[in-house]
N, C-alpha and C positions, 0 to 999 in steps of 0.2 A: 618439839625437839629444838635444841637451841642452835644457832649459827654458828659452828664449830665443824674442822675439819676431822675425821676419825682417826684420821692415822695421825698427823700431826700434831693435832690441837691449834691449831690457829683458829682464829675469832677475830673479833673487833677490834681495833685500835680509836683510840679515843685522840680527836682533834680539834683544828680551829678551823671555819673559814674565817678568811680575812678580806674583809670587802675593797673597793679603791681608795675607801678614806681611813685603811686599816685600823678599821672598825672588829671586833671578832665575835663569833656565836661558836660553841661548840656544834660540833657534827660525828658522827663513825665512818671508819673507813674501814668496810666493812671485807671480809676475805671473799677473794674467789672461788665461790661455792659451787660446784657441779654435782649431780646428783651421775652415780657412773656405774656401769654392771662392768667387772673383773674378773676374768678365769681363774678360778685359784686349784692349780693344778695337785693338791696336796689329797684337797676333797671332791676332784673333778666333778665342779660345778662351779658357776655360776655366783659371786657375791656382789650384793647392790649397797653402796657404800657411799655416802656424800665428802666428796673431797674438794682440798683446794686442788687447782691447776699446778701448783708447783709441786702438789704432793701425787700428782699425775705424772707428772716430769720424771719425777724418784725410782718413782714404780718401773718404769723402765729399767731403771738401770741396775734397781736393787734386790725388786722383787715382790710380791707383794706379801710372803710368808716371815721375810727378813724384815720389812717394816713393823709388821702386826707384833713382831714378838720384841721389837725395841718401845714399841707404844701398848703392848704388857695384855694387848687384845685377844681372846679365841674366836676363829674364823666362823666355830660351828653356832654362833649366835644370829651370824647375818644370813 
């Protein structure tokens, strides 16, 4: 499964380190991935969901049935 958040979609960001003699190498900057179990009160149960932390943040405030259905997801797969 690849390093992506579910509900958002966030992934990698693709950059440079740049050393003291700015020097550069590519590197990823990779998202804040949490693996998180979510009451999803629609199917009172339990959904185990890898998110980033900001899409954690959301979830408070939004919901997690209001996000699922803006990122086009059915909850009865997880």
């Amino acid at each position: 499964m690849s390093r992506r958040c579910e509900l958002t979609g966030k992934k990698a960001n693709n950059a440079f380190d740049i050393s003291h003699s700015h020097r550069r190498t590519k590197r990823l900057q990779h998202a804040n991935l949490q693996n998180k179990r979510v009451w999803w009160d629609g199917g009172n149960r339990w959904v185990k969901m890898k998110l980033s932390t900001k899409a954690i943040k959301t979830l408070e405030t939004k919901g997690l049935e209001a996000m699922a259905k803006e990122a086009g997801i059915n909850l009865n797969h997880y």
